[in-house]
N, C-alpha and C positions, 0 to 999 in steps of 0.2 A: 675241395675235390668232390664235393653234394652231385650227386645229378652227374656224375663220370664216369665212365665203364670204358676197360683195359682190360684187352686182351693179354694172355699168357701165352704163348704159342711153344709146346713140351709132346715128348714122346716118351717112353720109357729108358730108365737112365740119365733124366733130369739130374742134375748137383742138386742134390735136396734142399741145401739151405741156400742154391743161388734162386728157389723157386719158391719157397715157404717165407722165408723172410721179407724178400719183397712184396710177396701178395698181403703177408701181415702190414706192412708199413703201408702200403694203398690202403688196406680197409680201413684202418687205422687213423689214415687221414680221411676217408668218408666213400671214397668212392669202392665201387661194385668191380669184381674179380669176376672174368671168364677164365675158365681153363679149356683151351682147344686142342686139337690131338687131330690125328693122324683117323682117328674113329674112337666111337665113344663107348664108355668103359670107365675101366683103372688104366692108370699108367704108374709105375713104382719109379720111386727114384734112388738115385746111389748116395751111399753114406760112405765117404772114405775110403774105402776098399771094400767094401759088401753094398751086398742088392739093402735098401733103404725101404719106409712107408710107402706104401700106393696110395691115389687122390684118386679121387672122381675126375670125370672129364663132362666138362658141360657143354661143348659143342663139339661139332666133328667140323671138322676142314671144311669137308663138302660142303656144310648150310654157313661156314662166317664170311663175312665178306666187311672190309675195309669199313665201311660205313656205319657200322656198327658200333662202333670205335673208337675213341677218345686217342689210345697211343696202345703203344705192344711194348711188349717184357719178353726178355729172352734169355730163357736160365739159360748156362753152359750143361756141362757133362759131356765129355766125350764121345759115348754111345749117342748119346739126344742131339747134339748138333749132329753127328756124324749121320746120324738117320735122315736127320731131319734135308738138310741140303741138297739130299739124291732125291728128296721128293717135290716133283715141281709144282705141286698145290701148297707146301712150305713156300717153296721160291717166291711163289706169284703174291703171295699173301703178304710175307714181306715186301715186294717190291713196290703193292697197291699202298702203303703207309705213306713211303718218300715219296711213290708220287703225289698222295693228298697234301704232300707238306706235316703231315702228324708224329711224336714225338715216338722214338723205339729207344729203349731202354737192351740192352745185351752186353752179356758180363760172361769172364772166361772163354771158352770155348765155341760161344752165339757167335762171334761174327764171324763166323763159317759161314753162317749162313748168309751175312751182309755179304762177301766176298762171292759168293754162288748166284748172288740176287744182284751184284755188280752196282753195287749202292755205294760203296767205297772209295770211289776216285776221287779228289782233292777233299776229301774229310781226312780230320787227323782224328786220332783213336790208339785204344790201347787193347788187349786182352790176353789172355794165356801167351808165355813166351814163343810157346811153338808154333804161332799160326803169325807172328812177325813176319816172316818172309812172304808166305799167302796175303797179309795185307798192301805188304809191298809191291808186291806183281800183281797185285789188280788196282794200282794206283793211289793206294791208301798211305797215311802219314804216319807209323807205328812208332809211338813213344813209349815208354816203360812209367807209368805215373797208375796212384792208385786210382783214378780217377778223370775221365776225361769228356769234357760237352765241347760241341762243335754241332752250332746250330740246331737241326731236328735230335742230332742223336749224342747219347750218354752211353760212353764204354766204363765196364772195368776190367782187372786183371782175371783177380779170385776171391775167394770164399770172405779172405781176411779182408777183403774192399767194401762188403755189403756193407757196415754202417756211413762209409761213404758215398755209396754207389747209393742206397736209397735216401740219401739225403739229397743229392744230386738229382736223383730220376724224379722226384715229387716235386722241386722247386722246376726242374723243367716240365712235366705234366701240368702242374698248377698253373702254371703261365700259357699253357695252351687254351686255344678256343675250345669251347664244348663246341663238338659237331654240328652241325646244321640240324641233320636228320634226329627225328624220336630215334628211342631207342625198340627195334621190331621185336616182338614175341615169337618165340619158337613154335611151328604146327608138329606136329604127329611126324609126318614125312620129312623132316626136315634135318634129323639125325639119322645114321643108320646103327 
């Protein structure tokens, strides 16, 4: 994973360890961690039932773009998808992955936003039980397993999946091509 950079794509209210755990196991295996936001800053995330750690955010929406890119990570958290979905620079962002053909990793409450970006149709997948039916009405194939690849994308349910989920997300990332493109340095203007 040398020479690979993943995007995180998170807003405040992240599932703390659907967002902390997987960036450790990326680094972990060698490649570089973006965290993107909505604008840059802190974004805290939820622990259980209370407000969680805030992270830095190293890019804003505005300056990342697809090509940047190796694959995206998409914690859950209720507030953090829920945000995320109503925002169509989220939508697009996701949507420019599957069109590259590039690996999306989303666990829990993230394929809200697959289902908003209409990436879903003949993929089977799994995630939080309450968004079953949401996967189903936009043509997705919802199973209840801890664990599920289908092609570019890797689902899970929850919290208790991430030793699977990131076993899963690395063997599928690793298999991926590195991108074409270098990877660009950020200017001055480039964040707000």
């Amino acid at each position: 994973m040398r020479g690979k950079t993943f995007a995180i794509l998170a807003t405040h209210g992240f599932e703390q360890s659907e967002l902390m755990e997987p960036k450790r196991a990326l680094q972990e295996a060698g490649a570089t961690i973006e965290i993107v936001s909505l604008r840059k800053g802190r974004i805290r995330g939820w622990r259980s039932k209370d407000w969680g750690d805030e992270i830095d955010v190293d890019l804003d929406l505005n300056a990342a773009n697809e090509g940047r890119y190796d694959g995206l990570v998409l914690p859950g958290g209720t507030l953090n998808a829920d945000t995320l979905r109503t925002e169509p620079r989220a939508i697009n962002f996701v949507k420019s992955f599957f069109a590259a053909g590039k690996p999306v990793a989303a666990i829990c409450h993230a394929p809200w936003l697959l289902v908003e970006a209409q990436v879903v149709a003949g993929h089977k997948l799994t995630s939080w039980p309450s968004l079953k039916t949401d996967v189903r009405n936009a043509g997705g194939e919802w199973v209840d397993e801890t664990v599920v690849i289908d092609d570019q994308l890797v689902t899970s349910r929850k919290p208790d999946d991430i030793p699977a989920f990131n076993e899963a997300m690395i063997g599928l990332f690793a298999k991926n091509q590195r991108r074409a493109a270098a990877r660009t340095t950020l200017a001055p203007g480039d964040v707000s």
